[in-house]
C-alpha positions in Angstrom: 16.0 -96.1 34.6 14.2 -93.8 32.0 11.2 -95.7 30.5 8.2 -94.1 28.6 5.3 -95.8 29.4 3.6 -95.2 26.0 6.1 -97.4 24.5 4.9 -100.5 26.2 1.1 -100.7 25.7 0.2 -103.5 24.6 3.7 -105.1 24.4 4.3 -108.7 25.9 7.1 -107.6 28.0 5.0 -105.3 30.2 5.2 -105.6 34.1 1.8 -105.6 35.3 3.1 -105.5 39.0 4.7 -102.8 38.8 3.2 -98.8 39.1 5.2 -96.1 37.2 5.6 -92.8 39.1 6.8 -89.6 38.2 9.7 -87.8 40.6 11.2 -84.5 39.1 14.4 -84.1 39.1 17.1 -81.0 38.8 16.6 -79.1 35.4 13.0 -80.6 34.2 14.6 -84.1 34.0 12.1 -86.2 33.9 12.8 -90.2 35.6 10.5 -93.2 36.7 11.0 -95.2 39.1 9.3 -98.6 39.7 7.0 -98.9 42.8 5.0 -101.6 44.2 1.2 -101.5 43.1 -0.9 -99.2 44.4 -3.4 -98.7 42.0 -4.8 -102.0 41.9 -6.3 -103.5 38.9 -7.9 -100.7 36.7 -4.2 -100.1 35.6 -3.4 -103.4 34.4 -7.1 -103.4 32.2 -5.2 -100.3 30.8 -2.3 -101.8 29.8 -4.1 -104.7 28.0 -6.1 -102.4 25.6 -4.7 -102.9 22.3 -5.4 -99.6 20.0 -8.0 -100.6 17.1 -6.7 -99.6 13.6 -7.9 -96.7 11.9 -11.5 -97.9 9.7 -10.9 -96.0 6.4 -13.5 -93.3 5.5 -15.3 -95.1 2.7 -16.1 -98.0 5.4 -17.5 -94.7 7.8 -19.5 -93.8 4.5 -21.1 -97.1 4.2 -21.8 -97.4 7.6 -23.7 -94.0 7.6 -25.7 -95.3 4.4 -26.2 -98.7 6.7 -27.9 -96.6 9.2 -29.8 -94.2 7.1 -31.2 -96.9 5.1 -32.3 -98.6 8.8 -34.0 -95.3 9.2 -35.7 -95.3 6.2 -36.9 -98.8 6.4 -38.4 -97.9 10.3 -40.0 -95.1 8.9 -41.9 -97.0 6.2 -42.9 -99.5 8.3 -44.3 -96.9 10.9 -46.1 -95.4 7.7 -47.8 -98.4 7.0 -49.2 -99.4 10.1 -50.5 -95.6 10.7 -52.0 -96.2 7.0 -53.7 -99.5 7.9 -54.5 -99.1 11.6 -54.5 -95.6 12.7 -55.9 -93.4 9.1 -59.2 -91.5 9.6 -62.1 -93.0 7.0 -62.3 -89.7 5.0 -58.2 -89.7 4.1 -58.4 -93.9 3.8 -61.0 -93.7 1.2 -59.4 -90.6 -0.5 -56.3 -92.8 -0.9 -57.9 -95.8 -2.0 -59.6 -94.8 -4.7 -57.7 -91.4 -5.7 -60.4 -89.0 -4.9 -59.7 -85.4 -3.8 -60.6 -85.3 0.6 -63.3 -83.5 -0.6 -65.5 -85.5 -2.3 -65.6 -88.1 0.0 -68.3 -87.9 2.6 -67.2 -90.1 5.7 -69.1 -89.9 8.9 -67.9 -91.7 12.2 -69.8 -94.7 13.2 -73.1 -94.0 15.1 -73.7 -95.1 18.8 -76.4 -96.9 20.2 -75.8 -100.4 19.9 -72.4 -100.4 22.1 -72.6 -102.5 25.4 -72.0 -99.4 27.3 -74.6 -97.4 26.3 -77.3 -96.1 28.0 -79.3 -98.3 29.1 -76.3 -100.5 30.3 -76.7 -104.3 28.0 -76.6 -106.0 25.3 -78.6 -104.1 22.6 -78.8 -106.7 19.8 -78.1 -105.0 17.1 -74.4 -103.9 15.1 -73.7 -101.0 12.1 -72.4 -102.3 9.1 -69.9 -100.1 7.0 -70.9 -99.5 3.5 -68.8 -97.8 0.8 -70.3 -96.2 -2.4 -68.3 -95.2 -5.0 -69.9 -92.9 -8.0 -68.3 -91.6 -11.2 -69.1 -88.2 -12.6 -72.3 -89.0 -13.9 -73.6 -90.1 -10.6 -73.4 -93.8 -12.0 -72.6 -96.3 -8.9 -69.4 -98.1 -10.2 -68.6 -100.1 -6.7 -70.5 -101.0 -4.2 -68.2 -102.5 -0.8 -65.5 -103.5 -3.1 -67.7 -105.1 -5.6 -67.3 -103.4 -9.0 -70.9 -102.8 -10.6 -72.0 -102.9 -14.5 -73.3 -99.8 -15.6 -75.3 -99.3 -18.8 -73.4 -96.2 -20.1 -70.3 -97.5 -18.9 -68.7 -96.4 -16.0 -65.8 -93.9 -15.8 -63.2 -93.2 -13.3 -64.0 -92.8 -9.5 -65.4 -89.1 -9.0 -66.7 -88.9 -5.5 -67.2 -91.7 -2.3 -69.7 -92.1 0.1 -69.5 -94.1 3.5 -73.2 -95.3 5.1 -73.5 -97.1 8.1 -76.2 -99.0 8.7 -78.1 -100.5 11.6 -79.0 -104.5 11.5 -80.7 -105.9 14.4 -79.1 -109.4 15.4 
């Protein structure tokens, strides 16, 4: 009995019992013949997978825009918590108020009232972050996030300045 076994996958008809082997014969004649199982299992998963029709290539389009657009929201999100969280002072400010790096004046927060410094203990006292900003005239215009009144009026934000300063609890 000649049977190609490509034919039958998937079909309802298909002996699952059954192992098809290959014995040449005279000429390249090619014949199965039907012997018990000796393979086991594996071969009758093989015979239950069903090929999956083709997707068309505007669904593979889509479904490259789907991921890409995944990608895109991951990286904003990872933008913003480095803006909030991770930012150094100097480029924080600069973005905040739409000042050029350099003409904002940012030092890091001074020790000596940390638990861990020397002498080990509670130091009672704290720094406390204040923010300046100063138009071109040199006229504070916001002081912490509080806008001030100036006499001359005040113009655009020209340069920031960051103060911390020590308070003794």
């Amino acid at each position: 009995m000649t049977i190609d076994p490509c034919d039958h996958c998937g079909a309802k008809d298909w002996d699952y019992s059954t192992v098809l082997t290959f014995s040449l014969k005279n000429k390249g004649q090619t014949t199965f013949e039907s012997v018990a199982s000796s393979f086991g299992e594996p071969l009758k998963d093989y015979a239950r997978v069903t090929q999956t029709p083709k997707t068309s290539k505007s669904s593979d389009t889509f479904e490259g825009l789907g991921c890409l657009l995944g990608l895109v929201i991951v990286a904003a999100i990872g933008y913003g918590g480095y803006y909030f969280f991770f930012m150094p002072d100097k480029d924080y400010l600069s973005s905040k108020y739409n000042v050029p790096v350099e003409r904002v004046s940012a030092p890091p927060k001074p020790h000596g009232c940390d638990f861990d410094d020397a002498p080990l203990g509670n130091k009672h006292c704290h720094y406390e972050k204040h923010v300046y900003v100063y138009d071109k005239n040199d006229q504070r215009i916001e002081i912490d996030g509080n806008p001030q009144t100036c006499p001359a009026g005040c113009g655009p934000a020209y340069s920031v300045y960051q103060a911390f300063v020590k308070v003794e609890d």
